[in-house]
N, C-alpha and C positions, 0 to 999 in steps of 0.2 A: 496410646496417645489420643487425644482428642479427635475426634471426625465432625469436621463443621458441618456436612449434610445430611445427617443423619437425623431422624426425626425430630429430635431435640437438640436444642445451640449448645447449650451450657447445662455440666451437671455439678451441683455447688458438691464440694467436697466436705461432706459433715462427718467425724468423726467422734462422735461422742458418745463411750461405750454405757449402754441400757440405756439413753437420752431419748425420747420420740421428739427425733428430728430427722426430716427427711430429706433422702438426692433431691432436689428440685428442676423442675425439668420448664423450660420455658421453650414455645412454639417457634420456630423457625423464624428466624427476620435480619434485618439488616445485620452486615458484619458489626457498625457502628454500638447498637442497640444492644449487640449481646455483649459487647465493653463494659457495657454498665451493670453488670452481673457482680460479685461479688465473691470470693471465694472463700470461705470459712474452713478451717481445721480444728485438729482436737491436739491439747495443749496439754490434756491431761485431767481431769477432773472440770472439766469447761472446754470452752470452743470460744476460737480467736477470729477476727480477717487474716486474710493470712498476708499482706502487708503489714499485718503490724506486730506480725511475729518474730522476734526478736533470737530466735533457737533456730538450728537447724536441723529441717524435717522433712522426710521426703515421704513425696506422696504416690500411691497405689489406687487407681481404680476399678469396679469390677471388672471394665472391660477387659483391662491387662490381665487378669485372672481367668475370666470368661475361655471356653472351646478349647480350655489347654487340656491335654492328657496326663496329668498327675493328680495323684489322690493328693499331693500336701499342697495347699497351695503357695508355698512360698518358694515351691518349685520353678515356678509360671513370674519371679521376678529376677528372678536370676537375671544379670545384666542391665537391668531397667533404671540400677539407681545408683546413685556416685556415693564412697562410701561404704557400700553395703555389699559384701563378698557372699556370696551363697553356692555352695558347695554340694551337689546334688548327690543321690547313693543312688547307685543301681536295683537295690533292694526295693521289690515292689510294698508300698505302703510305708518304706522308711522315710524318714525326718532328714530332710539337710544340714548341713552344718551351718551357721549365717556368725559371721564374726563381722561386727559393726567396727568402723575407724581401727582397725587391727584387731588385738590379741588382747583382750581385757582382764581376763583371769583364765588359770590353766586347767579350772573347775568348773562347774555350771555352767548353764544356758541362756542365751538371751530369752527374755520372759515373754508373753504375749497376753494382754488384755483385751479379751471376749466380750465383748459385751460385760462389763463388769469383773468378769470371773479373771482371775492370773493364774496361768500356767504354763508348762514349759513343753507341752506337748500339743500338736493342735492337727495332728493327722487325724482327728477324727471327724473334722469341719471340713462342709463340703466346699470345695470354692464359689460353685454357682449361690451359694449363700452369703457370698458377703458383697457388701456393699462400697467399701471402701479399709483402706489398710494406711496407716501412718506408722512411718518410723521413725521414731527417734534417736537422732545422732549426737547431738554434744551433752554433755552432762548439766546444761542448764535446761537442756529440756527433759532430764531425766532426771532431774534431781528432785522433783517433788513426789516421785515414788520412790526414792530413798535407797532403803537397802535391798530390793523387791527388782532395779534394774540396774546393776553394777554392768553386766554384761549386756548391755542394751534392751531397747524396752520393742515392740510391735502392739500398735495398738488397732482392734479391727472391731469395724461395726457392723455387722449383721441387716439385713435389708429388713427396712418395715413398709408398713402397708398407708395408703389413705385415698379416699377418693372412691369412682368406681370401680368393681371388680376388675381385675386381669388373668389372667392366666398363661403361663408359662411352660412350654416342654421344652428340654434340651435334651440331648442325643447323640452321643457317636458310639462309631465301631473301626475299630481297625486293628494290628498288631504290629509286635514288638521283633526286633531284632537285634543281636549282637553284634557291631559290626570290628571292624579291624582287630580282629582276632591273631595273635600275633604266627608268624610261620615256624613250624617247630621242623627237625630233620625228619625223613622218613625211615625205615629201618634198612635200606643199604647205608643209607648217612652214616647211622649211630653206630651202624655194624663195625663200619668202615675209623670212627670218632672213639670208639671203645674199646678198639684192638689197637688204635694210636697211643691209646691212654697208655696201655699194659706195656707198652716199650717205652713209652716216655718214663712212667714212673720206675719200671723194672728193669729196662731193658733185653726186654725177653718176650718172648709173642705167646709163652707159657699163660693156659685161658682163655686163649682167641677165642671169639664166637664167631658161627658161619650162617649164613644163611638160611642153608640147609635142616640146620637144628630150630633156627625160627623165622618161619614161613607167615607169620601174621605180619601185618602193616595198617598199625593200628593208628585214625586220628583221634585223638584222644577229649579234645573239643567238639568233634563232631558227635561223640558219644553223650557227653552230658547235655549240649546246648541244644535246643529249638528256637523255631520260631514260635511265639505266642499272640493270645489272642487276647485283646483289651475291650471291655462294653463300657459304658456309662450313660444312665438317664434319669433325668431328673423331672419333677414337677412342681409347680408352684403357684399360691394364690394366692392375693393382694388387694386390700380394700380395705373398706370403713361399711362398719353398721351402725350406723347413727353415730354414739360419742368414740366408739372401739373402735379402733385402727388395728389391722392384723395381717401378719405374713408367715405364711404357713405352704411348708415346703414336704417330701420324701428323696430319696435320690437311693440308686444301688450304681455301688463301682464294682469291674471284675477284674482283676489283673491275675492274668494265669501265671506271671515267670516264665525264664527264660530258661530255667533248669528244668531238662526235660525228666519231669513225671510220669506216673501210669507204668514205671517198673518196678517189680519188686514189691517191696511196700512202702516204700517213698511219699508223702505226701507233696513232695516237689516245695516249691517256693511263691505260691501264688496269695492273694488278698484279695480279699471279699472286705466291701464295707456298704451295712446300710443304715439310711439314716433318716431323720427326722427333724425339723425344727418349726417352730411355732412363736413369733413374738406377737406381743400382743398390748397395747396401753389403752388407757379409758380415765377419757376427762370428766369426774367426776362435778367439777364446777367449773369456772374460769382459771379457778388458784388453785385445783388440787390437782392431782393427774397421778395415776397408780399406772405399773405394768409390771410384765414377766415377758424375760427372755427365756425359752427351752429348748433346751437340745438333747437329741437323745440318737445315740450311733451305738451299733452291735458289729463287731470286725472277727475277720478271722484271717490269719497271718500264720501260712504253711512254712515251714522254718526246715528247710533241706540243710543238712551237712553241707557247707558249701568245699564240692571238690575242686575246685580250680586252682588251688595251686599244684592239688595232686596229679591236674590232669596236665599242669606248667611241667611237672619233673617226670612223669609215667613215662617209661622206656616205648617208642611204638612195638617195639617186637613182639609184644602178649599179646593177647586178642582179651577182649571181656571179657568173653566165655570158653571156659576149658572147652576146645570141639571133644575131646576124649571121655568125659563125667556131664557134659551139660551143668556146670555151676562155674561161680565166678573163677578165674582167671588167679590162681594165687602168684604174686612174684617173687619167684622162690631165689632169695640172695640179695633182695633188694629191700629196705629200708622204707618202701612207699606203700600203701593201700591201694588197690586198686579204685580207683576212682567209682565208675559203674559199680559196682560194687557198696563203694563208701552210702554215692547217693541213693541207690537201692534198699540199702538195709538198714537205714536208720529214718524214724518215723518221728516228727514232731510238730505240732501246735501250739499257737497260743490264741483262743479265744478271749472276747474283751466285749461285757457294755460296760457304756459310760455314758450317765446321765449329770449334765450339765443346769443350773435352773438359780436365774437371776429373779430377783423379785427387788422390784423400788418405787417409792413413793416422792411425790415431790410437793413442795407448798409453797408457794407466794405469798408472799404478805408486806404489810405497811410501805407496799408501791416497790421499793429497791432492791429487795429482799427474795433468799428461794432459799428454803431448806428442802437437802437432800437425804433418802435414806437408801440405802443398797445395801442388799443380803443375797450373795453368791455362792453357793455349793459345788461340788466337783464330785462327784462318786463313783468310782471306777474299780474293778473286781478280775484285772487280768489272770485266766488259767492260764497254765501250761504244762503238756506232759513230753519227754525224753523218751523215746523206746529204742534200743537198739536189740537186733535178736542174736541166738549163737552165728557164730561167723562159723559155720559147717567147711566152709571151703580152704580156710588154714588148719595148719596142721592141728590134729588133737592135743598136743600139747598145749597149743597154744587157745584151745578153747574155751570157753567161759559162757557160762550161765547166762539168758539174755536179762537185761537191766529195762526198770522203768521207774522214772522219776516224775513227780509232778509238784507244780508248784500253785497256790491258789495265794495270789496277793487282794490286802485290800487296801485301797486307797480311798480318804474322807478328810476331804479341803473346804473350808470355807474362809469367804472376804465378806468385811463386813465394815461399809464406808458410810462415814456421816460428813457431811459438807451442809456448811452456811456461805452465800456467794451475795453480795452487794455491791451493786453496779447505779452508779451515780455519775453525773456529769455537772459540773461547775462551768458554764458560761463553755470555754475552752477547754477545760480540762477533764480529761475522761478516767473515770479510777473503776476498775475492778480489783475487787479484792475478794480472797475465797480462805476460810478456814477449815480445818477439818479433821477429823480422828480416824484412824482405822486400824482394824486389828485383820489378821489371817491365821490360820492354823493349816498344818499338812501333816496328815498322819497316816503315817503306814505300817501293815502288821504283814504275815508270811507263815503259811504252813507249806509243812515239806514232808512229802512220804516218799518212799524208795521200796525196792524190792528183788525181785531176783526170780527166775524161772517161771515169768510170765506169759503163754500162749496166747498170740495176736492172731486172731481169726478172720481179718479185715475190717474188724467194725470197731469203732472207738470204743464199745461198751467193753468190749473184751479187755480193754485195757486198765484194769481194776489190780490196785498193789496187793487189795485182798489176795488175790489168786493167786500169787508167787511167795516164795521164801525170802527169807534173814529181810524182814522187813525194818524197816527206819520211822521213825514220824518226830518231827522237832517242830515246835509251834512257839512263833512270838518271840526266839531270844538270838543274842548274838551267838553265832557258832560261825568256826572257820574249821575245819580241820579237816583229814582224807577223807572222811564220808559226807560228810555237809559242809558245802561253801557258800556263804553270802545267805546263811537264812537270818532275818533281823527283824526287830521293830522299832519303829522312829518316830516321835512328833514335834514339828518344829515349829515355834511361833513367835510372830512378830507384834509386837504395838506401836503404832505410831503416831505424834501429833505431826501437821504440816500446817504450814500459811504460803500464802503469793498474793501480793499485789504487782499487778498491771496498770501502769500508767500511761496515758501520751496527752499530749498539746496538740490541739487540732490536728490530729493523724499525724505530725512531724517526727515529734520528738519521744523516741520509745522507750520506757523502760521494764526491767522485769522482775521481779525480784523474788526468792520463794526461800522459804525454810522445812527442815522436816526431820524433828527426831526420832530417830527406833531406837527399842531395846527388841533383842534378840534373847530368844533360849538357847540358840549354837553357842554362845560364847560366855566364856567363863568368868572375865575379869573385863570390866568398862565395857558392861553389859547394853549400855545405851551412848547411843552417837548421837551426833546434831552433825548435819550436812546443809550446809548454804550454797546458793548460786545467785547471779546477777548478768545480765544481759541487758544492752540496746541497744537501740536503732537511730540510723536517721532517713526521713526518707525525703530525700535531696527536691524530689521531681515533684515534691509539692510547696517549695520556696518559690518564694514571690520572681527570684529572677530566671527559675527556670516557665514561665508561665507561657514566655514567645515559642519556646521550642517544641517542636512537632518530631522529636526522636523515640523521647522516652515519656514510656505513658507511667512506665515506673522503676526508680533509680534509688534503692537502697542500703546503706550499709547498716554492718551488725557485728557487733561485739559480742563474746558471753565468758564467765568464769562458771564451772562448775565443780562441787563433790560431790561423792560417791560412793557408798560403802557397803559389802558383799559379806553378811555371818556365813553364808552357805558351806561351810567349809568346813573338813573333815576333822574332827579335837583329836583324834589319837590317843584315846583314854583307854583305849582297849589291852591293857599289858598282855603279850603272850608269858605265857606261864613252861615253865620247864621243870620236869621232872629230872631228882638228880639218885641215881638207886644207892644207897647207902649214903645219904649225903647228911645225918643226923643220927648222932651216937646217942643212945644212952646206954652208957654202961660200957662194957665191951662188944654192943653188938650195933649195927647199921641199919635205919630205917631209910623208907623214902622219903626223901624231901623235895620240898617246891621251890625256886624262885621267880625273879623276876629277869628276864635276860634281854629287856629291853631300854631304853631310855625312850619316855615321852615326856611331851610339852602340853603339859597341862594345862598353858597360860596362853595357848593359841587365841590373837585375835582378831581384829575386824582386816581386811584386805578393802584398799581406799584405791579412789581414782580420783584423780583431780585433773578436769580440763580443760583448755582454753581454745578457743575461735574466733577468727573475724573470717567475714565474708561480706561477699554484693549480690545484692540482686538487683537484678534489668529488666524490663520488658519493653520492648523498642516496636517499633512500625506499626502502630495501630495493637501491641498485643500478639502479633504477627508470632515475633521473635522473644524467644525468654533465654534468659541465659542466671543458672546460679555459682557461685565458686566463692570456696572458703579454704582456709587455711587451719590445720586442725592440729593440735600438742594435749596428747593425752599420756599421765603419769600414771599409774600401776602400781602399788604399793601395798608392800605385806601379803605380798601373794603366796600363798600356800601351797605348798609340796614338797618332795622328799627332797633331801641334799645331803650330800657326804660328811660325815663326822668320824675322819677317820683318827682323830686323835683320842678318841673313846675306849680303853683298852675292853675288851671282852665284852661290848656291846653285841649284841643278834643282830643289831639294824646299823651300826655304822655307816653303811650307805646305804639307808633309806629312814633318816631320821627327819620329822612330819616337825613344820613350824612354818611361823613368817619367812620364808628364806630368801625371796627372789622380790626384788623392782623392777619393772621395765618399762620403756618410753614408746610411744605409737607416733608417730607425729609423718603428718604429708598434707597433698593436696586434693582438693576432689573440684569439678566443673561439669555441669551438666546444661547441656541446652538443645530448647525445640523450637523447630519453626513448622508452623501449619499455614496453610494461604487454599483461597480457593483462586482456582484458575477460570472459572466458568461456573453456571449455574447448575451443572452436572459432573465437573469435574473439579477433585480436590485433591491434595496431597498432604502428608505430613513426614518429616524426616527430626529423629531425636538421638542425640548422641549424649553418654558420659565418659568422664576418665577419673580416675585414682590412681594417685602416687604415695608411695606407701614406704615407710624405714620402722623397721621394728627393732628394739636392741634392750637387753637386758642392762641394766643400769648399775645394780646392784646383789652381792648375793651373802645369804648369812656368812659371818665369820670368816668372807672373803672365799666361801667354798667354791666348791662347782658337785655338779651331779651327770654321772654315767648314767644312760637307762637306756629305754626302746630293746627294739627287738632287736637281739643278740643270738650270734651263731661260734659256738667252741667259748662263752665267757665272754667276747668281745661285741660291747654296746655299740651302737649306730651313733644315739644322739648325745648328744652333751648341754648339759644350761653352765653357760660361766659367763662369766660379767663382761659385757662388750661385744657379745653376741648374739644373734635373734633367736627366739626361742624355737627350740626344735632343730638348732642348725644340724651338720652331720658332721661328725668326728672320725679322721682315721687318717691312714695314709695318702699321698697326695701321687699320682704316677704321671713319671717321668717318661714312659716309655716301656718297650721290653728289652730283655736284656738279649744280644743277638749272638755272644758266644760264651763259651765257660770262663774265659781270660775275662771278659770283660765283665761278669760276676761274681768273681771270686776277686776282682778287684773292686769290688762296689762298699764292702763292709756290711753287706748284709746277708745275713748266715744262713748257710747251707744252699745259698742260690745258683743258680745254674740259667742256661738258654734258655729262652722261651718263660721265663718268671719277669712279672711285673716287675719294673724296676723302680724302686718307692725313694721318693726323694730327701735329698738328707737336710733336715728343717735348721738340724742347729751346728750342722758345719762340723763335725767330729768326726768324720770317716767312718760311724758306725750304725746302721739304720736299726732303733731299739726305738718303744712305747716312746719316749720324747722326740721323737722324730713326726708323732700324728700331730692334724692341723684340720683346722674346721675346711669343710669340703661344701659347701653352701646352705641356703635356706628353702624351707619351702614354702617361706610367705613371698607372696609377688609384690615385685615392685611394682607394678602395675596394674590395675583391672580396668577394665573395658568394656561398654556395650553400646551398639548404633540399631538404627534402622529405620523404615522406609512405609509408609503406606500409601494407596492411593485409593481413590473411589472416584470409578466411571462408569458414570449413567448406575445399573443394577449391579456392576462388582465390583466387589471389594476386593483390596492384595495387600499383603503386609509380610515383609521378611524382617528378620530380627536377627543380629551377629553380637555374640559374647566372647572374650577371651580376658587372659591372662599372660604374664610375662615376665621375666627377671626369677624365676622361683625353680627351684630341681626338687625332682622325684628319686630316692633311693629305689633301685629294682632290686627289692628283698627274694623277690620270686626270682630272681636268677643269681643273686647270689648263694641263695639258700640249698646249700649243697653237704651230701654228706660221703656220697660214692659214686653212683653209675646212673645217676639218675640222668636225663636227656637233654641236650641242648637246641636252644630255637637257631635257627635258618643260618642268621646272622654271625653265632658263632661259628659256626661250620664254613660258612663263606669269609671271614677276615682272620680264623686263626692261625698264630706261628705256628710254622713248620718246618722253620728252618733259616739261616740269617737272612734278611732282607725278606722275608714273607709277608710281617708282621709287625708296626709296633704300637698298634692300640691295643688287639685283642691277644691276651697271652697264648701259650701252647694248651694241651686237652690235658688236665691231671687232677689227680685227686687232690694233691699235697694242699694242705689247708692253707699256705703262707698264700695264695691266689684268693682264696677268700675270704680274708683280713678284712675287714673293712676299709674300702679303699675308695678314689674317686671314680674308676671304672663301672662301680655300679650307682654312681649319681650321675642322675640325665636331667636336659633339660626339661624344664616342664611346663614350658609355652604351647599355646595352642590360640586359634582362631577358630571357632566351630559355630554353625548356624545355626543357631538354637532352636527358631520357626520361622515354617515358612506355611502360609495361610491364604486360600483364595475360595471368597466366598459370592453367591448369588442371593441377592433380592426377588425375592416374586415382585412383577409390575404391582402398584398399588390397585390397581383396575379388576387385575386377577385375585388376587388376594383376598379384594370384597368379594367376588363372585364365588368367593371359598368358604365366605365369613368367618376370615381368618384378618385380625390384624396385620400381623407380619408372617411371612416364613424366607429364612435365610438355609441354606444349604452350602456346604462347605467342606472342602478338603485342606488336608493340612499335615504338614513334615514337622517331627520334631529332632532336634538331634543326627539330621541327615548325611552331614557332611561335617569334621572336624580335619585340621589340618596341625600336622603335631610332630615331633620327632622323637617320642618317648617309643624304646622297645618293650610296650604293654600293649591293653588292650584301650583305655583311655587315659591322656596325662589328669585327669578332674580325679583327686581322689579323695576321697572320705574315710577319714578315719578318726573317729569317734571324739581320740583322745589325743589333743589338742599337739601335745609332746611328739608325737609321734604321723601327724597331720599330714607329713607326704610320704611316709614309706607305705611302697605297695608290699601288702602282704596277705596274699586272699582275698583281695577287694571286690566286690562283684561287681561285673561292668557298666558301663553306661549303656542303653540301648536307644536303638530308633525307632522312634512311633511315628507309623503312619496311619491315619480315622480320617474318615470320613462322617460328616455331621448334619446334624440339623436345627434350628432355632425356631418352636411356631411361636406366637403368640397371638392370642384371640377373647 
């Protein structure tokens, strides 16, 4: 949020990617005085007032980026904005998930414009680098980048220079923790939990285990987890030499992980990122004006076998390590890997540069007139190698050869935008109008080697496929099969023309209009789209009879219609091939023959969004108070992904045949508002709160199908997509209770049950509990999101806390469901399970028997939470001292991130990320959230 005493009043919000246009910064003065500032955004190919912006867009400043501890910055907005859902990964240097106005496709990513460049990945951008972030929310602001932002659009501008020199360090140190680690039994528990089991399912105590035979008491999270250690510093300078404006940066991040490394030969889980960036423009005349935006980051991203669910099921009774052999701990009868172990012995990386490099020219002419040119590159070369060595410590049977795999991608993206923009005013009437062409390419290729009886010496060099046996090498083509999965090569390309005109009437009356067709090389048939949108405004608080009123300094409504259309999506041309052995006579003898044992949809096409918004915006008491809220209906249409074709006789894919299958509707409300005041000439405050109200539901689905999928245990799927439900709901049985005698389960109608079994309830009233009896079990999209908070500055400190949550949404606990034998139960079950009538009737009896873990509603929780995102308290040097330093500023600063979550999920946190969209709240292996605390610094001189 804004701080009004801070060396500067107002910083204009310019968002215009590769534009040299800068924050502008105006000297301290009356509250009155800085009213008359002006706010300007990026609209997309141009920059607006942002009164007379007619879309809904929410705005990011450096500051709200600025002193956070995350390498992505879209980390550091989580909560900030109404709307806009972000879902952070405990994975150090991993991507959040950000799902804009709901669920927009069940494919791809919301995009992000660099300074020119689009892409879908931007962990490699430091945050102290940028300058300002716009998001785009309704599809009339998103619709003049076409097919490029189905999935929502972030647009961000990178800091430039002008004026005289500056310079910049940033700084902190601190580390990470895991917190709320869930309570698992200790080994009397399970002793006790496991010899329950053997007379429950048997009854018979035949296989008891004792004590005395295992004498470890192992915590099995204390094993793999640390606490870790985070760095980050940056530097930066800022200026003009004569026509050349330039801002030129370095920065190194260090995130060790939270999985503890330095065993074995583990590379653990840690990120390295350094980086570089350099813009630069130069006014060749009054009317020409050239530059280049560069970036350039080198990362490295340690990639540990993540044991945490093994170390959710690991029996405590083993110890790590055999005390008798001194090597790992084999669990002899048990179905699990030894964790320690798991993250010890397997070794992997992925190294990554990636050079980034915008280059545009601009020209004015005949007074109204600016033509633009822009040429954008992306060129990124991620390694990566797999080692795992022999597991000595299981049995020789079951030993093998050690493996190393590596994978060398390349990726080579260019944009390449031409825009003409004429901006003229008639007496009243003001028109901008902007045409424009662009074209993009993404291309990507993939070598893949393999090998077998490679000796790892501890040095990376050692890890050469040269040196091992039954070596592999596949470059450049599709292959799926048991020795190579997922090697390919792709290039995808877009063309587009677009137009917008912007009108208004003395700032009143707003209108918006844009067009923009693609054709794609994703799609096969109606190769090219046209997507229109329209939006306006009124803005009330500048009519003649609001003139007397001294409430609102500005009162506006807005309308918008927009489309939307996403190629990104997968054709399904790939037919698997089946061999049939004798399946082709000639003569009286049998050859092999090949067919096809698939059905695909070679006619797969555009997946469209179409949506509609009214909102107001206010700003009352001087500017004091803003308040925005809109009402938001987004359709979904043609969305891609598998669905059940079971009436397909002898298809391979019957249920998972690839088409337009699925519609679904997004539609709620979002309100967001701040109020800043000063209280005094040294003391100030600001408090900002949003909310989101949120209905997601599947509208439609091919041929009336539905689709089973997600993660599945004995054959039985978690999720379901079917028509009138949100996507990702959970699918299974719904419980009633447990069952507290034999009478009263053998009178239930469902088979084979006994005491102490879920009692699953009968959905369609027939006395017999069978697969028609499952029923959706909830969602895990929230009906809710939420984020507030608080700052103040008095005299030299600064304080700032910030609260995000969630609510209305359930978490599947795959990690506790996910059972096969004897593997361990946490605290919870030990403390509420049946044992006998009236014990119990949430948490069933202790057994193997699979009908317990059916998927059921027992293992969906809720998945509310309230948690402090940050809390931040910082110190100014006096200005007095400062000079006597000749240092402009220096700010020092401590700060919590993640500190405190309040939740009632039996995990580690209810926030989960999980990649693929389908599958978005089942925990299963999720790495956790952790807490950072650093301590920081800010000079400037």
């Amino acid at each position: 949020m804004k701080q009004t005493n801070l060396k500067y009043s107002c910083l204009i919000a310019v968002l215009y990617f590769g534009m040299n246009v800068n924050g502008q910064v105006a000297p301290k003065d009356t509250v009155a005085k800085e009213q008359k500032i002006e706010e300007v955004v990026l609209i997309g190919y141009g920059t607006q007032k942002k009164e007379n912006v007619t879309g809904s867009i929410g705005l990011v400043s450096a500051k709200d980026l600025a002193d956070r501890p995350n390498a992505n910055p879209l980390s550091s907005v989580q909560g900030k904005l109404a709307g806009v859902n972000i879902t952070n990964i405990g994975t150090p240097g991993g991507s959040p998930r950000v799902d804009i106005r709901g669920v927009g496709s069940l494919t791809g990513n919301t995009v992000f414009i660099v300074d020119g460049m689009i892409t879908t990945d931007i962990s490699y951008l430091n945050p102290q680098d940028i300058e300002s972030m716009s998001v785009l929310k309704d599809p009339s602001s998103l619709a003049i980048f076409g097919a490029q932002a189905a999935n929502g659009a972030v647009i961000i501008k990178t800091k430039t220079g002008k004026g005289k020199p500056v310079y910049n360090v940033n700084s902190y140190i601190g580390f990470k923790k895991v917190t709320n680690i869930p309570k698992m039994v200790n080994t009397d528990q399970y002793i006790e939990l496991y010899n329950e089991k053997l007379m429950n399912d048997n009854g018979s105590s035949a296989g008891s285990i004792t004590r005395a035979n295992f004498p470890a008491d192992t915590d099995w999270f204390k094993e793999i987890f640390r606490t870790s250690f985070i760095n980050a510093n940056d530097f930066s300078a800022t200026g003009s030499l004569g026509k050349l404006n330039y801002y030129g940066s370095v920065g190194y991040l260090q995130d060790q992980g939270n999985l503890d490394a330095g065993q074995g030969i583990n590379s653990g889980s840690g990120f390295n990122r350094f980086n570089t960036k350099l813009n630069l423009s130069y006014k060749i005349t009054d009317n020409i004006t050239i530059g280049n935006n560069f970036s350039f980051s080198k990362m490295r991203t340690d990639v540990a076998q993540n044991p945490l669910l093994d170390a959710y099921n690991s029996p405590p009774i083993f110890s790590a390590i055999n005390p008798n052999t001194g090597d790992y701990q084999f669990f002899n009868g048990y179905s699990i890997p030894n964790p320690r172990a798991k993250l010890d012995m397997y070794r992997s990386q992925v190294r990554q540069e990636r050079l980034l490099n915008n280059i545009y020219g601009e020209l004015k002419f005949l007074k109204d007139f600016t033509f633009r040119i822009s040429y954008s590159t992306d060129n990124y070369s991620p390694s990566q190698y797999e080692y795992t060595p022999t597991l000595t410590y299981v049995p020789v049977a079951s030993q093998v050869p050690s493996t190393l795999t590596t994978r060398n991608y390349r990726n080579r993206n260019y944009v390449w935008d031409n825009t003409i923009n004429w901006k003229k005013s008639f007496g009243n009437h003001n028109f901008d109008v902007l045409a424009g062409f662009s074209r993009t390419r993404t291309t990507l290729s993939q070598d893949y080697w393999s090998s077998r009886g490679v000796h790892y010496d501890g040095t990376n060099g050692s890890l050469n496929v040269a040196n091992g046996t039954d070596q592999v090498y596949v470059s450049g083509i599709d292959r799926d099969d048991a020795v190579v999965s997922g090697v390919d090569q792709d290039q995808q390309r877009v063309e587009s023309f677009f137009g917008r005109l912007n009108y208004d009437y003395k700032g009143k009356y707003l209108v918006n209009a844009s067009v923009r067709r693609d054709a794609s090389s994703q799609i096969n048939v109606d190769r090219s789209r046209t997507f229109p949108a329209v939006s306006a405004g009124w803005v009330i608080s500048k009519e003649d009879f609001m003139s007397e009123q001294n409430v609102f300094n500005l009162l506006k409504l807005r309308a918008s219609y927009g489309e939307l259309g996403n190629p990104n999506v997968g054709r399904g041309f790939n037919q698997n091939i089946s061999i049939i052995g004798g399946g082709a006579y000639f003569g009286n003898s049998g050859y092999p023959a090949a067919t096809i044992d698939q059905f695909v949809d070679t006619q797969i096409g555009w997946e469209t969004t179409v949506g509609k918004d009214v909102g107001v915006e206010m700003a009352l008491f001087n500017n004091k108070l803003k308040i925005d809220a809109a009402y938001f209906d987004k359709d979904s249409k043609n969305v891609v992904y598998n669905v059940f074709q079971g009436t397909v006789s002898g298809a391979a894919n019957w249920n998972a045949f690839k088409t337009n299958a699925y519609s679904f509707n997004n539609r709620g409300f979002e309100i967001s508002a701040n109020y800043n005041a000063n209280l005094s000439e040294n003391v100030s405050f600001g408090v900002y709160g949003n909310f989101t109200s949120l209905k997601n539901e599947i509208t439609s689905v091919y041929g009336g199908s539905y689709l089973e999928t997600g993660a599945s245990l004995f054959g039985n799927s978690i999720v379901r997509l079917q028509s009138g439900q949100p996507v990702g709901a959970y699918y299974g049985y719904d419980v009633a209770g447990v069952f507290q005698t034999d009478a009263e389960a053998a009178a239930s109608g469902q088979s084979g049950a006994k005491a102490g079994w879920f009692k699953f309830k009968d959905q369609d009233g027939n006395g017999v509990i069978d697969s028609r009896d499952k029923t959706f079990l909830g969602s895990p999209i929230p009906k809710g999101t939420y984020g507030f908070g608080v700052n103040f500055n008095i005299y030299a400190i600064d304080i700032a806390v910030d609260f995000q949550g969630v609510f209305g949404n359930k978490i599947y606990n795959y990690n506790r469901e996910r059972r096969f034998g004897n593997e361990t139960w946490d605290l919870d079950m030990y403390e509420n399970r049946w044992q006998g009538a009236g014990t119990s009737n949430t948490n069933s009896m202790i057994t193997s028997n699979q009908s317990i873990i059916l998927p059921n509603s027992f293992y969906v929780e809720d998945g509310s939470y309230i948690r402090i995102r940050n809390i931040q308290v910082g110190y100014n040097l006096p200005k007095s001292l400062a000079n006597a330093l000749s240092v402009t500023k220096l700010r020092l600063y401590i700060s919590a991130q993640n500190p405190w979550t309040s939740f009632k999920y039996n995990g580690f946190s209810p926030e989960i990320n999980n990649t693929d969209r389908v599958q978005m709240g089942i925990d299963n292996n999720i790495y956790p959230i952790s807490a950072i605390y650093t301590m920081g610094m800010n000079l400037t001189f």
